[in-house]
PQR file with spaces between the fields and no chain letter, atoms N, CA, C, O and H, PARSE charges and radii, in Angstrom:
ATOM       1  N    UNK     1      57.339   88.172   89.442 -0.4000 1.5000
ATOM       2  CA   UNK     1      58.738   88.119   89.099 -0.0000 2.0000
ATOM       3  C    UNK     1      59.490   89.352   89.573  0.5500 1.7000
ATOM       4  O    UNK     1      60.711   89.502   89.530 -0.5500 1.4000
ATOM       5  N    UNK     2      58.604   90.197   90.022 -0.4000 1.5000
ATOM       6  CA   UNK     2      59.835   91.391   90.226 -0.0000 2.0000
ATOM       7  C    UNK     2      60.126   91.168   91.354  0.5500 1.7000
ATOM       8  O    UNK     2      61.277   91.566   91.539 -0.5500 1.4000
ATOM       9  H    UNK     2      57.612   90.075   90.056  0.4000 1.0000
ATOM      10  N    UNK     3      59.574   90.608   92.500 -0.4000 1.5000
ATOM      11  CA   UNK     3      60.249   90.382   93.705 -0.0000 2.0000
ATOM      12  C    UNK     3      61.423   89.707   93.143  0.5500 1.7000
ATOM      13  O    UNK     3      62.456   90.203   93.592 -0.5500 1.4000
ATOM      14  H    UNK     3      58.640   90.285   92.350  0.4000 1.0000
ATOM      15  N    UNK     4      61.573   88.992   92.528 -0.4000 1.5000
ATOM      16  CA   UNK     4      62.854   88.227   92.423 -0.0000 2.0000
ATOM      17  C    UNK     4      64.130   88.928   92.032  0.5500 1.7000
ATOM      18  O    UNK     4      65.246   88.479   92.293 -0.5500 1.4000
ATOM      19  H    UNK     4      60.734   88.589   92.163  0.4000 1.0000
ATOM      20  N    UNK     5      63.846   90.312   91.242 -0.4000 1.5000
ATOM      21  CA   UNK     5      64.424   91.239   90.506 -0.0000 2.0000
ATOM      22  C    UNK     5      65.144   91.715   92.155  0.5500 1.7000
ATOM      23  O    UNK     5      66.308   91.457   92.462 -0.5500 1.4000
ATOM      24  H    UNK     5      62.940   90.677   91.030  0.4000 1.0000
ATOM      25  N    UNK     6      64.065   92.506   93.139 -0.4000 1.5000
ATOM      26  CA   UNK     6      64.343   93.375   93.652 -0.0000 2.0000
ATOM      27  C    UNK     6      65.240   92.334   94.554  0.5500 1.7000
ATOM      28  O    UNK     6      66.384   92.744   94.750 -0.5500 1.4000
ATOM      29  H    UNK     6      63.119   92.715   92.890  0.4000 1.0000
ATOM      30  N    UNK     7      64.913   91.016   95.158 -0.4000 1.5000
ATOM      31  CA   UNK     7      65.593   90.225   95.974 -0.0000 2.0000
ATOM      32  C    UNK     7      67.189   90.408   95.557  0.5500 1.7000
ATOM      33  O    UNK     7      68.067   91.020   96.164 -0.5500 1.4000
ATOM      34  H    UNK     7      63.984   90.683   94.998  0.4000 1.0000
ATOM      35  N    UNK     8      67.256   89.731   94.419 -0.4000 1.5000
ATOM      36  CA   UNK     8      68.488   90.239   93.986 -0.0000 2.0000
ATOM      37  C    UNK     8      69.600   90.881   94.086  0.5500 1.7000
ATOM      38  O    UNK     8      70.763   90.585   94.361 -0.5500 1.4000
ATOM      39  H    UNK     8      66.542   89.233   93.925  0.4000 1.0000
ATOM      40  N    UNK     9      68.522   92.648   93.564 -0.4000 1.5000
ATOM      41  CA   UNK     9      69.316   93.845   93.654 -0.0000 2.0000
ATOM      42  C    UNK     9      69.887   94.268   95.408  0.5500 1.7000
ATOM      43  O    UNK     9      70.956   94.771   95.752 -0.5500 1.4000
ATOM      44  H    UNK     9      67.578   92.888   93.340  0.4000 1.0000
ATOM      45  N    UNK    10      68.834   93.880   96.161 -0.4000 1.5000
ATOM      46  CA   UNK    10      68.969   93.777   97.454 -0.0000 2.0000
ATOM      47  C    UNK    10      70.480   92.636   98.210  0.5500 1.7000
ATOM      48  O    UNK    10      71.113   92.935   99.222 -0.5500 1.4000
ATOM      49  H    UNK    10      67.965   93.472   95.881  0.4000 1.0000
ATOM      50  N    UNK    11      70.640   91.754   97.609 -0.4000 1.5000
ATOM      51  CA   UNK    11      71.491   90.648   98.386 -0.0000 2.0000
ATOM      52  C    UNK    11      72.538   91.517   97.307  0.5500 1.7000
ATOM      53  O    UNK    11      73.342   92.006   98.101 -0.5500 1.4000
ATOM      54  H    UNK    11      70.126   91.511   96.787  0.4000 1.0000
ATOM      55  N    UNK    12      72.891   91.898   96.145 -0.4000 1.5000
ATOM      56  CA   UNK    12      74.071   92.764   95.419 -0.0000 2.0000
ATOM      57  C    UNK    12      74.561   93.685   96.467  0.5500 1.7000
ATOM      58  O    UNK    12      75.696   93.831   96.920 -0.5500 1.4000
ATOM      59  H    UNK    12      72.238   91.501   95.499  0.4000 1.0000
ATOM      60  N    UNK    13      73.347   94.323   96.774 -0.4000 1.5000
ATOM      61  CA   UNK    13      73.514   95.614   97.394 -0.0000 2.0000
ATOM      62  C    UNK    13      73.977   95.316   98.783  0.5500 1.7000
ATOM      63  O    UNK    13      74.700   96.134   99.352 -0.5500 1.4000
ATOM      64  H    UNK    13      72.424   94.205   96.407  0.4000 1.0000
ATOM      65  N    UNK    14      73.647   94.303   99.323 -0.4000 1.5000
ATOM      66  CA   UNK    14      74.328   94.081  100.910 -0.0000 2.0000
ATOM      67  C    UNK    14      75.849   93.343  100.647  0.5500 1.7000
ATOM      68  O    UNK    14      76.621   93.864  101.451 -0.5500 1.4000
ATOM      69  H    UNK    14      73.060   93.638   98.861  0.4000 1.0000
ATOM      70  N    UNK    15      76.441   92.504   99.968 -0.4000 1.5000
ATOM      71  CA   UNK    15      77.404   92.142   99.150 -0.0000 2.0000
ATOM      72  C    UNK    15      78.454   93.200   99.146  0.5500 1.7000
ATOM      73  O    UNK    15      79.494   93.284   99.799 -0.5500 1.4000
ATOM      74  H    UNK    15      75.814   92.080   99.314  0.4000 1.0000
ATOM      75  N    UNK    16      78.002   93.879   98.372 -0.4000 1.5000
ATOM      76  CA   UNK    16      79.137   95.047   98.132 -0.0000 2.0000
ATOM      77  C    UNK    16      79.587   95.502   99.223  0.5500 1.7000
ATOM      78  O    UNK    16      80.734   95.301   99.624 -0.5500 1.4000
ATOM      79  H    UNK    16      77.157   93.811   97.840  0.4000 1.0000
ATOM      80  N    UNK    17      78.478   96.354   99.978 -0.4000 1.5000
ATOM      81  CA   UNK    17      78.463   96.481  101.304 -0.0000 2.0000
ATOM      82  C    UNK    17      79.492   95.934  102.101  0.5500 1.7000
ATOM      83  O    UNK    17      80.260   96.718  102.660 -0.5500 1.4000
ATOM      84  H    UNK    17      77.547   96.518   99.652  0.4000 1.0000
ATOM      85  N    UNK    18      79.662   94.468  102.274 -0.4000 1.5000
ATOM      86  CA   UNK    18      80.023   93.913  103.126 -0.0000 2.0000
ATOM      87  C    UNK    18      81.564   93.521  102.698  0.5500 1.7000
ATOM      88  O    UNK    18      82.379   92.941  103.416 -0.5500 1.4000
ATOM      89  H    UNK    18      79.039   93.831  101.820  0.4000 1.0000
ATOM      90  N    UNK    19      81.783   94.031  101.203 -0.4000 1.5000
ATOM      91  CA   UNK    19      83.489   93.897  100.794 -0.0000 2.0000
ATOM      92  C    UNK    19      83.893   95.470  100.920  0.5500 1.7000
ATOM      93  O    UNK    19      85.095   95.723  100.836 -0.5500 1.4000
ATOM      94  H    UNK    19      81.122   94.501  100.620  0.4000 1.0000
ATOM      95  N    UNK    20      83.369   96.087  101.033 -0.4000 1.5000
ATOM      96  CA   UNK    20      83.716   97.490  101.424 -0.0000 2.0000
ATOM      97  C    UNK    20      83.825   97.642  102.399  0.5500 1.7000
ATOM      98  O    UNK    20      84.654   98.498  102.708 -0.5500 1.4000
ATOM      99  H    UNK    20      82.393   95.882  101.101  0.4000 1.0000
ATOM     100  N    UNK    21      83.061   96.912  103.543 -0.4000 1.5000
ATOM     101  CA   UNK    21      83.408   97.437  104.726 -0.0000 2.0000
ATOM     102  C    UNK    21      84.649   96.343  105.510  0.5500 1.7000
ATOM     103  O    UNK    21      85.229   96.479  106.588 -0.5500 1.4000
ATOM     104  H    UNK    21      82.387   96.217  103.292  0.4000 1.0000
ATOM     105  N    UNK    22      84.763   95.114  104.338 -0.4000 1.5000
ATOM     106  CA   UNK    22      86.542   94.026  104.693 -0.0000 2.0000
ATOM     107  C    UNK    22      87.444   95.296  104.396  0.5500 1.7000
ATOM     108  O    UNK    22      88.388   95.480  105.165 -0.5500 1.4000
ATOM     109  H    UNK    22      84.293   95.004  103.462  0.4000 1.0000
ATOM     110  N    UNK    23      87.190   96.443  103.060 -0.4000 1.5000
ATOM     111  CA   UNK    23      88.559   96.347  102.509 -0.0000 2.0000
ATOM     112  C    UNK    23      89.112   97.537  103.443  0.5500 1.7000
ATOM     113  O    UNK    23      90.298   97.775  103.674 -0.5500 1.4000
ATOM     114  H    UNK    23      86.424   96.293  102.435  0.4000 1.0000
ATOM     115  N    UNK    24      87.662   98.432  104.069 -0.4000 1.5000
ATOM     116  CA   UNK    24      88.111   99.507  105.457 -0.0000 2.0000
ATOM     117  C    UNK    24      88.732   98.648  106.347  0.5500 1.7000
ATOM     118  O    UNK    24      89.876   99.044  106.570 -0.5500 1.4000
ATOM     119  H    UNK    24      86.699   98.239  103.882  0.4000 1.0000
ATOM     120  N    UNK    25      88.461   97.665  106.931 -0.4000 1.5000
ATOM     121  CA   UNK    25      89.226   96.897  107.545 -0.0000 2.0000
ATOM     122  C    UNK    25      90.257   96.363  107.647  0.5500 1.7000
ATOM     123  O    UNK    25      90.618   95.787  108.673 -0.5500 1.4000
ATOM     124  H    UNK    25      87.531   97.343  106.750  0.4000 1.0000
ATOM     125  N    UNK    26      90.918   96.453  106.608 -0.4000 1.5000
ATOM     126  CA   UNK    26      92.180   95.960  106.277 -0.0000 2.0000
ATOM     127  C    UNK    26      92.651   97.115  105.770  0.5500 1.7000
ATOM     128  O    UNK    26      93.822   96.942  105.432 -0.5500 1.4000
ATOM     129  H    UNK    26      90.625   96.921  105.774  0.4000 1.0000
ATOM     130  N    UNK    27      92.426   97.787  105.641 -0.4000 1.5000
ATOM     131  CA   UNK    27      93.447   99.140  105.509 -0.0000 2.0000
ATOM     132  C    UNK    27      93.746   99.798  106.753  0.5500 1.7000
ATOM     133  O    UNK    27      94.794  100.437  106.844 -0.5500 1.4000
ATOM     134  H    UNK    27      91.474   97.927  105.915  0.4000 1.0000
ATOM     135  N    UNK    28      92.727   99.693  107.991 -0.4000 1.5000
ATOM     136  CA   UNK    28      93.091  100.124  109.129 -0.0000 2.0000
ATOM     137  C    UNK    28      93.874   99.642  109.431  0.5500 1.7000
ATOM     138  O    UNK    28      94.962  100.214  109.499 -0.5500 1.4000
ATOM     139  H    UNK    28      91.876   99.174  107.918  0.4000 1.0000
ATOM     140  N    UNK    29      93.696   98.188  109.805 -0.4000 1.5000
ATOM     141  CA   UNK    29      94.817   97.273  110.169 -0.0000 2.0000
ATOM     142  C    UNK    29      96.182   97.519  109.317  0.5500 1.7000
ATOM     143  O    UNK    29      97.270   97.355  109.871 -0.5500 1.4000
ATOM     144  H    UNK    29      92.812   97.723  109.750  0.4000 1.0000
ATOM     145  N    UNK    30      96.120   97.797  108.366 -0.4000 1.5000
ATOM     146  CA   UNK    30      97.978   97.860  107.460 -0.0000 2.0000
ATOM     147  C    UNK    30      97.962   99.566  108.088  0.5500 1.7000
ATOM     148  O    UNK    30      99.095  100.023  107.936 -0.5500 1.4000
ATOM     149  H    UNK    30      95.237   97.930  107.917  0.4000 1.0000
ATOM     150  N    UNK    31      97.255  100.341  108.572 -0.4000 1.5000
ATOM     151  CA   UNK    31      97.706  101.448  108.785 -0.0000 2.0000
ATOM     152  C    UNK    31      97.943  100.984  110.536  0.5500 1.7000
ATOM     153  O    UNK    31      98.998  101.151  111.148 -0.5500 1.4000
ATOM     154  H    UNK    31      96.335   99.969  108.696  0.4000 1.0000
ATOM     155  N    UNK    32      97.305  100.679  110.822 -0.4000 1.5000
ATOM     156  CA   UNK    32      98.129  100.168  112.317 -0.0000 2.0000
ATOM     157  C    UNK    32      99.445   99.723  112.513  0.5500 1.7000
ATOM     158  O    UNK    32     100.357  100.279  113.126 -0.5500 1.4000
ATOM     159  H    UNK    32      96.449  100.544  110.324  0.4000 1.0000
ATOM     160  N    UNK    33      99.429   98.526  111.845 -0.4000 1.5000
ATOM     161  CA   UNK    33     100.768   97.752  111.673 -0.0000 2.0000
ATOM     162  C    UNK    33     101.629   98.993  111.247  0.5500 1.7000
ATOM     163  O    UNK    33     102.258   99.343  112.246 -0.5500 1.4000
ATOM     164  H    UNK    33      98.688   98.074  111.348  0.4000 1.0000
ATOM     165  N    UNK    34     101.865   99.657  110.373 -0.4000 1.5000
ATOM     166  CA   UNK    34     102.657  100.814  109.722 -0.0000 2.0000
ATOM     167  C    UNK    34     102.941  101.956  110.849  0.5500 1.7000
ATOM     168  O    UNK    34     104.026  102.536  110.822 -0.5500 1.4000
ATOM     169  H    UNK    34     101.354   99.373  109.562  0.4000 1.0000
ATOM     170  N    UNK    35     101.962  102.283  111.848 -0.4000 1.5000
ATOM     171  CA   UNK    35     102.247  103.099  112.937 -0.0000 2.0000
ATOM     172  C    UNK    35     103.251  102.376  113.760  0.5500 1.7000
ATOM     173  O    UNK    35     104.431  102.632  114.002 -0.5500 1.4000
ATOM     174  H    UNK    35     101.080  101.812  111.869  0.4000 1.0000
ATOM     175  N    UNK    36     102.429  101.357  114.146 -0.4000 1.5000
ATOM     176  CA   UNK    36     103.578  100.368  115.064 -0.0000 2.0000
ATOM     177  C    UNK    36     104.780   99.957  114.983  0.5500 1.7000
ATOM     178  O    UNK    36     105.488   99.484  115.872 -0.5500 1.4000
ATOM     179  H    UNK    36     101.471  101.150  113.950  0.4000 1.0000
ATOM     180  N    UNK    37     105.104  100.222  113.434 -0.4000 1.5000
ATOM     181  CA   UNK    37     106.861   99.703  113.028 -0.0000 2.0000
ATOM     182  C    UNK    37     107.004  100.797  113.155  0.5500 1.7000
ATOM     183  O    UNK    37     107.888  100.854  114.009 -0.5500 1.4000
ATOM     184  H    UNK    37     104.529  100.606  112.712  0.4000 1.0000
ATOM     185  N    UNK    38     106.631  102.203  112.780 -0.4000 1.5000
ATOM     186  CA   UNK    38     107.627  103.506  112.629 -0.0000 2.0000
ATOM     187  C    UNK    38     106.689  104.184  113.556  0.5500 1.7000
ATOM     188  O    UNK    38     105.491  104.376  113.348 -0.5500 1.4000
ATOM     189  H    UNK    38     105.913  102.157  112.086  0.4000 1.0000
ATOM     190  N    UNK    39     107.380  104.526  114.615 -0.4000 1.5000
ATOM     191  CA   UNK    39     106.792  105.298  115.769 -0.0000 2.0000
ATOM     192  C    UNK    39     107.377  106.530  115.396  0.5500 1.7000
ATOM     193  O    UNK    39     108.442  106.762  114.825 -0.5500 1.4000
ATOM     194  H    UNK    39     108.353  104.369  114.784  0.4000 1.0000
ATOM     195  N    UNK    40     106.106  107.606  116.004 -0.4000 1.5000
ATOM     196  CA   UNK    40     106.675  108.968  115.422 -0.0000 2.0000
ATOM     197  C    UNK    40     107.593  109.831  116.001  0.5500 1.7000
ATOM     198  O    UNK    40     108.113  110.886  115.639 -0.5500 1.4000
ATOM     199  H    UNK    40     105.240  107.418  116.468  0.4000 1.0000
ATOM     200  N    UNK    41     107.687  108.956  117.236 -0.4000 1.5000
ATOM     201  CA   UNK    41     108.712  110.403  117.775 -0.0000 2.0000
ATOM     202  C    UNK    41     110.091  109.544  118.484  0.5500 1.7000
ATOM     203  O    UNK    41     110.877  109.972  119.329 -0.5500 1.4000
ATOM     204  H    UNK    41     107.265  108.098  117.531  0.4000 1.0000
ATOM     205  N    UNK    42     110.069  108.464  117.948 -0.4000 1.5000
ATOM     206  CA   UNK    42     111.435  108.073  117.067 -0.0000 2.0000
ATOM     207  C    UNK    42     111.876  107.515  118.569  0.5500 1.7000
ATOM     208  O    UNK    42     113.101  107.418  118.644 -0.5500 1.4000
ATOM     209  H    UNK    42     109.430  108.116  117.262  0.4000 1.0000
ATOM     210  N    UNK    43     111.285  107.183  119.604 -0.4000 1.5000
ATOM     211  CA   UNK    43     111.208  106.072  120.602 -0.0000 2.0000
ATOM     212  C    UNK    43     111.466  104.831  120.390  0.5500 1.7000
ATOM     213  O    UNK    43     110.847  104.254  119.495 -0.5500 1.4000
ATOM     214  H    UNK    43     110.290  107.262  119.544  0.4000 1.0000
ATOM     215  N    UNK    44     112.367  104.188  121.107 -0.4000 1.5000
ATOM     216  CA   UNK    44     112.216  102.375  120.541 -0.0000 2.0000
ATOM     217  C    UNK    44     110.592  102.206  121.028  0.5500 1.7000
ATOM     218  O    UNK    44     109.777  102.879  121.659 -0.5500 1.4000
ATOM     219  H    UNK    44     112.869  104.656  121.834  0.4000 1.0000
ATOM     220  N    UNK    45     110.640  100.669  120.227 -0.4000 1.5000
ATOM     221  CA   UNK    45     109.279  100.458  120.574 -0.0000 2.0000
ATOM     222  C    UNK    45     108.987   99.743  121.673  0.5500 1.7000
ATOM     223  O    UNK    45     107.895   99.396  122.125 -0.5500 1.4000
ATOM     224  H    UNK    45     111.302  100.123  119.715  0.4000 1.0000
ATOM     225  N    UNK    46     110.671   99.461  122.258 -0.4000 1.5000
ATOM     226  CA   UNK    46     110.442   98.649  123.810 -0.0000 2.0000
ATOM     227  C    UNK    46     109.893   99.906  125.019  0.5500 1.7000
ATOM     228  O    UNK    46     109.644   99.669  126.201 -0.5500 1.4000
ATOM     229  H    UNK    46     111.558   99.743  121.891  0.4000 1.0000
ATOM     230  N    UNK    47     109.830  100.805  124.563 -0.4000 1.5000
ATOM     231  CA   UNK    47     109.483  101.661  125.423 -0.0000 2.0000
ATOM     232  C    UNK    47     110.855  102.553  126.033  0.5500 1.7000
ATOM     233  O    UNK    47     111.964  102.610  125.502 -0.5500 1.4000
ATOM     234  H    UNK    47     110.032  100.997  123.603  0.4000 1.0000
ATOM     235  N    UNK    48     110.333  103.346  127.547 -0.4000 1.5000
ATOM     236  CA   UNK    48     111.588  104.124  128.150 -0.0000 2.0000
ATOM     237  C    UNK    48     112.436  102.793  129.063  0.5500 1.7000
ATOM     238  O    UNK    48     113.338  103.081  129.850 -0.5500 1.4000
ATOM     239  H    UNK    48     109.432  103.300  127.978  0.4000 1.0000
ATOM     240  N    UNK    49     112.150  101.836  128.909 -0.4000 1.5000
ATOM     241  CA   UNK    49     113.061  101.109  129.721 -0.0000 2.0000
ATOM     242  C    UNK    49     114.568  100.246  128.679  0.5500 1.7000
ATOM     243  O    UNK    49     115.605   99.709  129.068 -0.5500 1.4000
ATOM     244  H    UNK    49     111.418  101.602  128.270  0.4000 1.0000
ATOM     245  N    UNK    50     113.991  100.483  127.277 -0.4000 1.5000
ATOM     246  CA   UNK    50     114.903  100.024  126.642 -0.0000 2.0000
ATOM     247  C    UNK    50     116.238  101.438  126.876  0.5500 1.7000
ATOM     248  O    UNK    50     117.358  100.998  126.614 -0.5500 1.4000
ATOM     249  H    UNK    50     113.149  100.919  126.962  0.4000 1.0000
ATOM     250  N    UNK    51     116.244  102.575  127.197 -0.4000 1.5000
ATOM     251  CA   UNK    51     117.529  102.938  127.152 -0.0000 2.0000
ATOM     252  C    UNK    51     117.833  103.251  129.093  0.5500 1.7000
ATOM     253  O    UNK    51     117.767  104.322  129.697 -0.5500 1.4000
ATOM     254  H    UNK    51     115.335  102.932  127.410  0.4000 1.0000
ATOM     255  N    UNK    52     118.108  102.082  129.542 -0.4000 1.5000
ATOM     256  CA   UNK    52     118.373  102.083  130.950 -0.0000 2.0000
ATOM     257  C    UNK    52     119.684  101.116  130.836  0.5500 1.7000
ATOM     258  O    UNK    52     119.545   99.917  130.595 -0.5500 1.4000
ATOM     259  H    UNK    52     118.162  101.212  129.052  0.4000 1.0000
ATOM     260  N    UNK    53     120.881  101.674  131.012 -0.4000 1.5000
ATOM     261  CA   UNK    53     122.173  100.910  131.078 -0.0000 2.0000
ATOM     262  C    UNK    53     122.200   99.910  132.433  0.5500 1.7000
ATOM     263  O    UNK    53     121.992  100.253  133.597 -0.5500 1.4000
ATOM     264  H    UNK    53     120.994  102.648  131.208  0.4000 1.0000
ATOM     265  N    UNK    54     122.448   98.866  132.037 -0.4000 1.5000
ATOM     266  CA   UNK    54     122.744   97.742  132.981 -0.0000 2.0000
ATOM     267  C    UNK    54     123.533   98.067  133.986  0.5500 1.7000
ATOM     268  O    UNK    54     124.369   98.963  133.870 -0.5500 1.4000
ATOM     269  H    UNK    54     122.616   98.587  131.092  0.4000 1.0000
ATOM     270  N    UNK    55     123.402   97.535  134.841 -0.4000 1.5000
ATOM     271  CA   UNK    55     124.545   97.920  135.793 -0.0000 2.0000
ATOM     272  C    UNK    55     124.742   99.097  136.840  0.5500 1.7000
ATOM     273  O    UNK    55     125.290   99.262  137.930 -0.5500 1.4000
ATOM     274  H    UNK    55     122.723   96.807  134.935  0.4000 1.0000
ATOM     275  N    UNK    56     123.993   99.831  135.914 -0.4000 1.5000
ATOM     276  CA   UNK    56     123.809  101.725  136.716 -0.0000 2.0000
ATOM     277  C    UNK    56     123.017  101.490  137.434  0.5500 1.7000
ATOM     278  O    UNK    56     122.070  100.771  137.113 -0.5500 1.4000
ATOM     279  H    UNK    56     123.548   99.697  135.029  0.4000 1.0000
ATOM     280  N    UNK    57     123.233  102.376  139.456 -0.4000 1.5000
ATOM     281  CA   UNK    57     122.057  102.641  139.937 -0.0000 2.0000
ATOM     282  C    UNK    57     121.651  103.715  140.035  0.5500 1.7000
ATOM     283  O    UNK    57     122.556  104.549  140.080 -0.5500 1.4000
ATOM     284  H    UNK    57     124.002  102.960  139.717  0.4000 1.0000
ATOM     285  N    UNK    58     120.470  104.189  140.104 -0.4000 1.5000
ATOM     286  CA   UNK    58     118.880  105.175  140.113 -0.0000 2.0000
ATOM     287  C    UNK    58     119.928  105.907  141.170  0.5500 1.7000
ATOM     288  O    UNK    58     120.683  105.375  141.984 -0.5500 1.4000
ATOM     289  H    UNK    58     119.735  103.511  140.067  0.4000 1.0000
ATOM     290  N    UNK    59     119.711  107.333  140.873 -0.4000 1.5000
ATOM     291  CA   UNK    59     120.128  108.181  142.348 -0.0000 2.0000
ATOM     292  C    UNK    59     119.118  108.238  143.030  0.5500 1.7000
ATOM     293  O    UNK    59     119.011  109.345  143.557 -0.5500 1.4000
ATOM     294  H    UNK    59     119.098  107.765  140.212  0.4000 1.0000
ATOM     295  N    UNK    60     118.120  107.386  143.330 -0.4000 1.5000
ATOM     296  CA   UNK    60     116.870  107.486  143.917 -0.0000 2.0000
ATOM     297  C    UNK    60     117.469  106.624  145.283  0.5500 1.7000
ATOM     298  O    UNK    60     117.342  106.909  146.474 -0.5500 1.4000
ATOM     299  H    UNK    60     118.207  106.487  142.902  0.4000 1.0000
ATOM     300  N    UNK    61     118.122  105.540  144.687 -0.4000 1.5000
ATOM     301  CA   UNK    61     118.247  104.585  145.373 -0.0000 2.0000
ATOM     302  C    UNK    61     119.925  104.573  146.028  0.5500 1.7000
ATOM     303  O    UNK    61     120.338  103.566  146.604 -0.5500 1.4000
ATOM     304  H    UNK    61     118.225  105.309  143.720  0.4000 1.0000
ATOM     305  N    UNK    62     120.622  105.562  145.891 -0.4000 1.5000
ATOM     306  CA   UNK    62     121.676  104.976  146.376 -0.0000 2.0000
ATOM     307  C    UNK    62     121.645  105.152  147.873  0.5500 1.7000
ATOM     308  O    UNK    62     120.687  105.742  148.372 -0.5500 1.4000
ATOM     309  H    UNK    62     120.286  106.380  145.423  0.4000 1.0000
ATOM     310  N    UNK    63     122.768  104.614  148.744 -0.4000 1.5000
ATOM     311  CA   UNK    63     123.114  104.339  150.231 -0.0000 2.0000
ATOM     312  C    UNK    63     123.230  105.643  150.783  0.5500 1.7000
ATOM     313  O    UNK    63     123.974  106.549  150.408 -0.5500 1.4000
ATOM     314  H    UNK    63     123.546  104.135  148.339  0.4000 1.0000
ATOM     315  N    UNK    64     122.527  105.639  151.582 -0.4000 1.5000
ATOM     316  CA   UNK    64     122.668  106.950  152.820 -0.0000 2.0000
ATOM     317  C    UNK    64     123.655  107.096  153.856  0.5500 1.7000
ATOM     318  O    UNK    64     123.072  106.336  154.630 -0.5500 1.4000
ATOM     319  H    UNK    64     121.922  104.904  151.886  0.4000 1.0000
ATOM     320  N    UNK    65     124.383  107.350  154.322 -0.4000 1.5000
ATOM     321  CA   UNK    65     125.015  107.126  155.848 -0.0000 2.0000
ATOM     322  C    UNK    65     124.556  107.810  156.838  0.5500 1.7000
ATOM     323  O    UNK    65     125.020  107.649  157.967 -0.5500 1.4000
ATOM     324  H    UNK    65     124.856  107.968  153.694  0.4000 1.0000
């Protein structure tokens, strides 16, 4: 009978285990998501192309004569 004891304590013990290592998981993930809405250095999150005015051209590119 004590195998049955220790079987037990053993499948408890991997159990727990295995909701401890969901609930790290899901806290990374809500700490991801939470980085991703509030970026730290206050950048849109479309990147550097979201502040490029329409219409304007690049002095890279304008006409030569």
């Amino acid at each position: 009978m004590a195998t049955t004891y220790r079987k037990r304590q053993k499948e408890m013990k991997r159990l727990e285990k295995q909701r401890e290592k969901a609930e790290r998981r899901a806290q990374k993930r809500l700490a991801n998501r939470t980085q991703r809405e509030l970026p730290a250095d206050g950048a849109s999150p479309a990147g550097d192309e979201a502040g490029i005015a329409i219409g304007t051209v690049p002095s890279d590119s304008a006409p030569q004569d």
